[in-house]
C-alpha positions in Angstrom: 142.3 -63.3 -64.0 139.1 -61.1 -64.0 135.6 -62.0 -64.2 135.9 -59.8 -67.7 138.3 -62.4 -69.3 136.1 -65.4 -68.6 133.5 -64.8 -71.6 130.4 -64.1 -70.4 128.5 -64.0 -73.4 126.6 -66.6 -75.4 129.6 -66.7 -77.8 132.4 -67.9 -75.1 129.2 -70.3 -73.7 129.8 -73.3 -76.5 131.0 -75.6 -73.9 130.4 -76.8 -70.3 131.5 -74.9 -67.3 130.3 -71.5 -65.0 128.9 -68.7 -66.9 128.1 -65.6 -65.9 126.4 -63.6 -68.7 124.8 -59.8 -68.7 120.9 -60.0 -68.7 119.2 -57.2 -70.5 118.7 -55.3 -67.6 122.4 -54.7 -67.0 122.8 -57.5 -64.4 124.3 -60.6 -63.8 123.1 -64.0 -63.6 125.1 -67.4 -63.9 124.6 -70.9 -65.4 126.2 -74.0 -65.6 126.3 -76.2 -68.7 127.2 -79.6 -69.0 130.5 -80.8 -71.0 127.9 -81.2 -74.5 126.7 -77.8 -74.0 123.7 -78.0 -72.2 122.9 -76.1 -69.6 121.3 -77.5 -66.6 120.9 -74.6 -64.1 120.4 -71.1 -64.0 120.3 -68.8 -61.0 117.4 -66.6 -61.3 118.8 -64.1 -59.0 120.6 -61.2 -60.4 123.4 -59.6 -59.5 125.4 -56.4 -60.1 128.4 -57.4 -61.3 130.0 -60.5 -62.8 132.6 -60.7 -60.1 129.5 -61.1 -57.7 127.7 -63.7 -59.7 131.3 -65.8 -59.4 131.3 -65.2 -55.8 127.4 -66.7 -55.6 128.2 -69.7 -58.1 131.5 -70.3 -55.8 129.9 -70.3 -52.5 126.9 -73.0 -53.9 130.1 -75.5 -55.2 131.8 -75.3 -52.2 128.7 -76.8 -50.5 127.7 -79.0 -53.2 127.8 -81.8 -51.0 125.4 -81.3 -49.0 122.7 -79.7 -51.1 119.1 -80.5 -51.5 116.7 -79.9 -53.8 112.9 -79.4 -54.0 111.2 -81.1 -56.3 108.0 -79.4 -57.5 105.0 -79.6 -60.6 105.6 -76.2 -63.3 102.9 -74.2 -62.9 101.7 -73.3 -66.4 102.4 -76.8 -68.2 103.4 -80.4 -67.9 106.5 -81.7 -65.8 108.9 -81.2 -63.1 111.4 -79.2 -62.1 114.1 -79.2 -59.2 115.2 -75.9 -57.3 117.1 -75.3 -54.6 115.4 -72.8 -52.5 118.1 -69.7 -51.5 119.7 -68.6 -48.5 120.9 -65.2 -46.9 124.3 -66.7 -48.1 123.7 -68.9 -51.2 121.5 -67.9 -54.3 118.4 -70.2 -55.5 119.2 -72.2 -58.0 116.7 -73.7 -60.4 116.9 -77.3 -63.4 117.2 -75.3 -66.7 114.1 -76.6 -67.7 111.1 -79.1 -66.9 111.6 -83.0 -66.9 108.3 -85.0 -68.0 108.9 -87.5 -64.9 109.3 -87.1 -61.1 112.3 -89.5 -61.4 114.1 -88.2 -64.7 113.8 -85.1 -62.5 115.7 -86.7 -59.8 118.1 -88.0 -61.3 119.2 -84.8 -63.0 119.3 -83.2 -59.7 121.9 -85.8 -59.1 124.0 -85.1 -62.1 124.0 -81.6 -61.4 125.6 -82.0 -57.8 128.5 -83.8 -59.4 128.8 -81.8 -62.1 128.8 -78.9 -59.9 131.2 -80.2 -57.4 133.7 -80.9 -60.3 133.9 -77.7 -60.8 137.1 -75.7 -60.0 137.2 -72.9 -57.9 137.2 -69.9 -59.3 139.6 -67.2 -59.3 137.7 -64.6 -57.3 138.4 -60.8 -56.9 138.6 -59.2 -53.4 134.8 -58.5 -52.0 134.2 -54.8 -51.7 133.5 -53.0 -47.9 129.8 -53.3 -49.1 129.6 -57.3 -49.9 128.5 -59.2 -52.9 125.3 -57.5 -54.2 122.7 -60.3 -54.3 118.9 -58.6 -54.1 116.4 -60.9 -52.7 113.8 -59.1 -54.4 115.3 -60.1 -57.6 114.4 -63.5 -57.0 112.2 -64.6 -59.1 
């Protein structure tokens, strides 16, 4: 299966699961939502094609594990949000939104290392001579 048959818009996003959906700059960027719906991380970092935001969302679940996340104050308003700074080799991830309390903050950290290591792995196409096409500067 491709990475075009896996509904990458808002319409095939209804439920939980990996999506990767076209920003309006023409890149990629993935999310994963919970079984209800809601999402509860986004990858700020773009990428060129859907196939490479699969093959950035794939390498994070495989280490799901052993993932940590920072825990930090928003900047411009009240709460807390977790992010887990990138790598040369995995993507940053960021909480979909701000929690009101350090430990409600936490805690969904928590919930999103299980839900992302319940994930199947994903049917992946062959990488290109070039490599998946994550830009650093991109990262927001």
């Amino acid at each position: 299966m491709d990475a075009s048959s896996r509904g990458h818009t808002a319409a095939g996003a209804s439920r939980g699961g990996f999506r990767a959906e076209r920003a309006p700059d023409g890149r990629y960027r993935w999310q994963l939502k919970a079984p209800n719906g809601r999402v509860v991380a986004v990858t700020p970092a773009a990428y060129d094609t859907a196939g490479d935001a699969e093959r950035g969302f794939d390498g994070l679940r495989a280490v799901a594990d052993g993932l940590t996340a920072r825990i930090t104050h928003v900047r411009d308003g009240i709460g807390w949000i977790w992010v887990i700074p990138g790598s040369r080799t995995l993507p940053e991830v960021r909480s979909s939104r701000a929690y009101e309390r350090y430990a409600t903050c936490q805690n969904a950290f928590r919930r999103f290392v299980v839900l992302l290591a319940k994930q199947p792995a994903l049917e992946l196409p062959e990488l290109s001579e070039r490599g998946p096409s994550l830009r650093t500067s991109d990262v927001h």
